[in-house]
N, C-alpha and C positions, 0 to 999 in steps of 0.2 A: 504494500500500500504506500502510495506519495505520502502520507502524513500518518499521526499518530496523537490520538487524544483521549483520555479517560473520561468516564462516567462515575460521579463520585453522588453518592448517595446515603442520605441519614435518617433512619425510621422512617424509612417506609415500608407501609403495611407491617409484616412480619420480620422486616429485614431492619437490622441495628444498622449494619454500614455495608459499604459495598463500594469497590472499586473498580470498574471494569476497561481496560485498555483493548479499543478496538483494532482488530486484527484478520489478515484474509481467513484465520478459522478460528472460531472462539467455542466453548465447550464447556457448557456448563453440568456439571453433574452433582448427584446428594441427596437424600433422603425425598418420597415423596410427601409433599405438602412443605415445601420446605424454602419458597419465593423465584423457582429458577423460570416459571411461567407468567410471575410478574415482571420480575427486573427486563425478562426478555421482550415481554408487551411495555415497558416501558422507554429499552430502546427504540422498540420498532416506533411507538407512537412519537420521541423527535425524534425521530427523523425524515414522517411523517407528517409532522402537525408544527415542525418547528416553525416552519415558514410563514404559518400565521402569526408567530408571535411579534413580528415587526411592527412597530407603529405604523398608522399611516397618516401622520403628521408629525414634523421636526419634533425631537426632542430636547429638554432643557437639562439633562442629566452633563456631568461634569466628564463622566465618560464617554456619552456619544460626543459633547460638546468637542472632546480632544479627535474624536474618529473628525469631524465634520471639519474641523481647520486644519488638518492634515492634509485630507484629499481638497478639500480648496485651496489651501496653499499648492500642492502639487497637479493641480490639473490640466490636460494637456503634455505634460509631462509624464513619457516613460521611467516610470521607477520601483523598485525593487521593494517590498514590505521588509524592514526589519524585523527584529524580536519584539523590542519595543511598541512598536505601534500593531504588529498581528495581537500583540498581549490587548491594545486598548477595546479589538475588536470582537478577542475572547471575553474582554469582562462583559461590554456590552453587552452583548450575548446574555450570558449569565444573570445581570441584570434583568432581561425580557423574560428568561425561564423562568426567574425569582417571582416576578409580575406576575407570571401567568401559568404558577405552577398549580393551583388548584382548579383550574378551567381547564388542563390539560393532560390532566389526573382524570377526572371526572368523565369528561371526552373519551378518555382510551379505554376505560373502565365500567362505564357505564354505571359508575358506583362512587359513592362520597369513598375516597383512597387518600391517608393522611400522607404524607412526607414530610419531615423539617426542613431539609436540606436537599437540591437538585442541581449539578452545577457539572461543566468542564472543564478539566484540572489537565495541566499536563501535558498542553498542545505542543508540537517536535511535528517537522517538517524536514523529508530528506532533499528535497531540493526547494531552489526560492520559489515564492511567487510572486509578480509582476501584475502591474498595473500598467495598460497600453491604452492607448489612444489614435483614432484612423476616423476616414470620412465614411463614416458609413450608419445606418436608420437602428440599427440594433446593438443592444448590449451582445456579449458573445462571451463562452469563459471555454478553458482547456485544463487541466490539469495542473499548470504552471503558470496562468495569466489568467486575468479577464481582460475584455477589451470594451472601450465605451466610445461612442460618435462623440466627438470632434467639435466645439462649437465656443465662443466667446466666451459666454461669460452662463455660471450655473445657479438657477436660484437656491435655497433651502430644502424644497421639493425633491427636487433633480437630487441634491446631491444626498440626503435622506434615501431615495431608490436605488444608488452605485451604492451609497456605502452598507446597504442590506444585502446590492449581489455581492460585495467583496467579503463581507460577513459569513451568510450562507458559503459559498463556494468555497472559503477555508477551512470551514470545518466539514462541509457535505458536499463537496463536488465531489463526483463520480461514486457515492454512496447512495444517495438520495437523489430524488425529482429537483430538475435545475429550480430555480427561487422564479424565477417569471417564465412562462411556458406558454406558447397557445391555448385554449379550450380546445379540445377535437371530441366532441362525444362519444362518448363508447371509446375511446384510446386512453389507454394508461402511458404515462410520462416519464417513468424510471423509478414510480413509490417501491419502495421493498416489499416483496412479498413475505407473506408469514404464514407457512404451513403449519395450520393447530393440529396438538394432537388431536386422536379418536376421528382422525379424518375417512374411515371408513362408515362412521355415522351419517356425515356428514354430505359423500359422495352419494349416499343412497337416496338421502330425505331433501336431500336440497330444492330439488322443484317446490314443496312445501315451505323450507326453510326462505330460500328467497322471498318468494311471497308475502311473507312479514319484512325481509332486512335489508331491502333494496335499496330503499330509500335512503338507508338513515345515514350513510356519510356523509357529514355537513363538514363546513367549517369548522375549525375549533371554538369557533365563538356558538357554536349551535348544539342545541341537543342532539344526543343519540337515543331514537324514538326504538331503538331494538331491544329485544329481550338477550341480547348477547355483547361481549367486552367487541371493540372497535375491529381488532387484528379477525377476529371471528368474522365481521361484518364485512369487512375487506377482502378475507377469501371467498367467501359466498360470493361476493361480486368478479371474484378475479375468475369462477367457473362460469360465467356467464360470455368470459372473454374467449375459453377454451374452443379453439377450431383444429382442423386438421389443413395447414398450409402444405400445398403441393413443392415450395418452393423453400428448403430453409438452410440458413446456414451450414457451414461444414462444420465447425463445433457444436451446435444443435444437434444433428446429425449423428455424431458420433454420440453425445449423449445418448439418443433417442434410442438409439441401435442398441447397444449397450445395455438398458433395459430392458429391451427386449426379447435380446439374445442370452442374457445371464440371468436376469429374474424373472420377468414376468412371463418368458416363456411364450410368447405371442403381440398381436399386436392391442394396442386401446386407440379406439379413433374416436370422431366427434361428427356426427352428424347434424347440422344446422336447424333448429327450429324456433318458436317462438323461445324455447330454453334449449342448450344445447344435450343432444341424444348421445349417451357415451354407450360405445359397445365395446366387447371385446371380441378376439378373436384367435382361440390359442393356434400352435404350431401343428399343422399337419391335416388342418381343416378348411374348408372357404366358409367353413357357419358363422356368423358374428352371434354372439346370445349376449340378453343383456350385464348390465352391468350386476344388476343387485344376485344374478346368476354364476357370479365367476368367485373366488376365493376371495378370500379379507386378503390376500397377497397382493393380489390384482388393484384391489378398492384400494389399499394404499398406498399406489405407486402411481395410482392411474393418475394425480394432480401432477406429480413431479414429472411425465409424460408429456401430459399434456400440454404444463410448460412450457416447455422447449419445443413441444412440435406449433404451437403457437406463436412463435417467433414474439413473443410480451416482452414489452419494453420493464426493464427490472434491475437497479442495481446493488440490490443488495436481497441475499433468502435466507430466510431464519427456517428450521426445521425442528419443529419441537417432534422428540422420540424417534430420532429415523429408523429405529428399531423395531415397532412397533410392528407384530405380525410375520417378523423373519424368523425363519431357523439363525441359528450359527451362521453358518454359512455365507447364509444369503447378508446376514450382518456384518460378515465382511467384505464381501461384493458391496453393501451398502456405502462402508466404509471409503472402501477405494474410489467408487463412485463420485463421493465426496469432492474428495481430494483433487480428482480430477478435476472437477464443479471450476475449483478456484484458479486453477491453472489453465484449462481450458477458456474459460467466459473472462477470467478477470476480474468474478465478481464476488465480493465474500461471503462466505457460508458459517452459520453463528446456529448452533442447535446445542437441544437439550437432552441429556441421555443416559438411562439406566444402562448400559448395554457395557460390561466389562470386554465383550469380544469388540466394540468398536473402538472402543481405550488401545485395545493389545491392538490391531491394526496399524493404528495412528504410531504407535511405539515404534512395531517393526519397520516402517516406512521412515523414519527416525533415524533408526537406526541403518539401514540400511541404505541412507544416502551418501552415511560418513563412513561405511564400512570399509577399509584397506580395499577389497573386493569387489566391489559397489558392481561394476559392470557384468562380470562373472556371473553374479547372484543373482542381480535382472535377468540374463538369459537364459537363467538356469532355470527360475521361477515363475518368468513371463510379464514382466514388469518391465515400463518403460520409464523415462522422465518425469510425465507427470503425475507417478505413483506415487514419486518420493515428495518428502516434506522434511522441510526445515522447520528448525524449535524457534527461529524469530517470524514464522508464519502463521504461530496458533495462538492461544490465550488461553488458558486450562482453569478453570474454578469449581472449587467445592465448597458447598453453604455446609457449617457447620451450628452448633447450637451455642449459644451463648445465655448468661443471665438475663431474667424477666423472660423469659418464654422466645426470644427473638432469634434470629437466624442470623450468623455473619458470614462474609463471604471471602473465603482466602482464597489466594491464588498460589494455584501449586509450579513448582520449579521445575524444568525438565532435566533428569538426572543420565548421567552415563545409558542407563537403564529406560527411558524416557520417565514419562511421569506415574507417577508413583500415587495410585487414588486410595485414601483411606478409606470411603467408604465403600468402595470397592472389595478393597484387601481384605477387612475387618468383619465382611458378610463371609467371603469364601472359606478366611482361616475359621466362621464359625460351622458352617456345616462340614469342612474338610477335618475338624476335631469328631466331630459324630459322626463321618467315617468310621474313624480309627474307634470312635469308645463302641460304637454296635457291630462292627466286623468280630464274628468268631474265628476262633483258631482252627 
């Protein structure tokens, strides 16, 4: 990833604190009921919903005040952001979350949801970013610049609107929906999707399910008229996007295939109607039979499918349980899957996961990048480049229990050995002890 910034959080809901440094694979794991499907809905929601938090008239804050004569002073002027002044545009930030942290709570959650504290700590940039200026009708950004038209002189307004895209696009370009976008109905913009768990529920009822939740994405200034949290309401709507493009990427592509060929064992297509018609079609048949007709194997793959044969505008997927309905196996097929995700697309993959077989995957890939042998072992094993992973690619956390009833959230180290999950270890060394005490001689 170009940048690097945490998520720093104080009592919310069940969780004391919480640090989270975003990264191409982040991995939360630990006891169920334990906040790793909040903190996760709480990512997704800013990143999401931050963009509302902008004023839409100048501010008198002492912070924007400094963002505002900075880019007035330099406008016109190609120039490079320092430390200093990206810091003015992190507090502001900060400031607007602070503003608008219980309307944005409430919004993603659909539920009064307390926090003390919501904030981002820790912003680090691998290369600069730049501020450009050219003749042209559009703001424009990249990775390593934005660029704005060209013109005399800028009122309050104006430069209130650049110093939002310079804002946004520091901390959410190429993660997030750019900050000003056309409207295109029915077209998604680059929101991150959120695959909730028990999406085999979900896959089945949705024609019913929709029919209440269509509606209810508002702005964040707006209620959410649904009986479910936001990220739920968002994928409901992202099935609605689901088609079967004749036409798609080569990385799509190999996704697609890949699923196909290793787990689901056939195809899942999408047929077009007032709702879209999901069928499947296993290997070595031309029958399509419906959906709620094929395994829970099937029901839980068919979105991440779908996805990609949809060619969905997305730059960021969160995957709560990829686990969910695999053998072994297929859990590490999951795994690697992954892996690929981010290597492939370029776009980061952040899930939540009981699944010790996709932990020890993640390891051996680890491992196996730095191995004296490294090339050897891929061919030996069938493994290419984008199998492997580096430990400054992932973010590892486990919620732990703390005083008052509350959940914390540590981050674990990656060791010779990759990472090391206690609550992982601590279930296995307990039934591998009841092995050994009920094995007779």
């Amino acid at each position: 990833m170009d940048k690097k910034w945490t998520l720093h959080v104080e009592n919310f809901a069940k969780i004391k604190t919480a640090d989270v440094q975003i990264s191409s694979l982040i991995c939360f794991v630990g006891d169920n009921n334990s906040g790793k499907s909040y903190l996760m809905s709480l990512l997704w929601g800013i990143l999401t919903l931050g963009k509302e938090i902008f004023p839409k008239s100048p501010s008198d804050s002492k912070t924007y005040k400094k963002c505002e004569q900075w880019l007035n002073d330099n406008a016109n002027k190609d120039v490079t952001l320092s430390k200093e002044t990206s810091a003015y545009y992190i507090q502001w930030f900060n400031e607007l979350l602070a503003g608008s942290k219980k309307m944005l709570l409430k919004k993603i959650f659909n539920y009064s949801v307390e926090a003390e504290r919501i904030e981002i700590i820790g912003y680090s940039r691998e290369k600069r970013f730049d501020i450009r200026w050219e003749e042209a009708e559009r703001y424009s950004a990249a990775k390593t610049y934005v660029k704005f038209p060209r013109q005399d002189k800028y009122n309050r307004e104006q430069l209130l609107r650049m110093n939002a895209y310079i804002c946004w696009n520091l901390l959410m370009g190429g993660i997030a929906e750019p900050l000003y976008t056309p409207i295109v109905r029915g077209r998604r913009m680059g929101e991150p999707v959120y695959l909730p768990a028990s999406r085999t529920g979900f896959m089945l009822t949705y024609p019913q399910l929709i029919e209440n939740s269509l509606f209810s994405f508002a702005p964040a200034s707006q209620e959410n008229s649904s009986f479910l949290t936001l990220p739920y309401v968002d994928f409901l709507q992202l099935i609605t996007k689901f088609d079967t493009k004749a036409s798609l990427t080569k990385q799509n592509t190999r996704i697609v295939r890949y699923i196909e060929n290793n787990m689901t064992k056939g195809k899942i297509a999408v047929k077009k109607d007032m709702l879209p018609v999901i069928k499947y079609m296993p290997d070595g048949t031309e029958k399509e039979i419906p959906l709620y007709m094929a395994s829970s194997l099937v029901t839980e793959l068919s979105p991440l499918s779908l996805l990609f044969q949809s060619n969905i505008n997305f730059k960021t997927l969160i995957i709560e349980e990829p686990e969910a309905h695999l053998h072994p196996e297929l859990q590490q097929k999951m795994a690697r899957l992954i892996i690929n995700l981010i290597h492939l697309t370029d776009i980061p993959v952040w899930i939540t996961t009981h699944s010790d077989t996709i932990l020890q995957h993640i390891n051996n890939m680890i491992k196996l990048k730095k191995h004296t042998e490294s090339t050897k072992l891929m061919q030996e094993y069938g493994y290419t480049k984008e199998d492997l992973l580096g430990p400054d690619e992932i973010s590892m956390y486990q919620f732990a229990s703390c005083e008052g009833g509350k959940n914390q959230l540590l981050e674990l180290q990656c060791t010779q050995y990759g990472f090391i999950v206690p609550t992982f270890n601590d279930a296995l060394d307990k039934i591998m002890n009841e092995v050994y005490a009920f094995q007779e001689d």
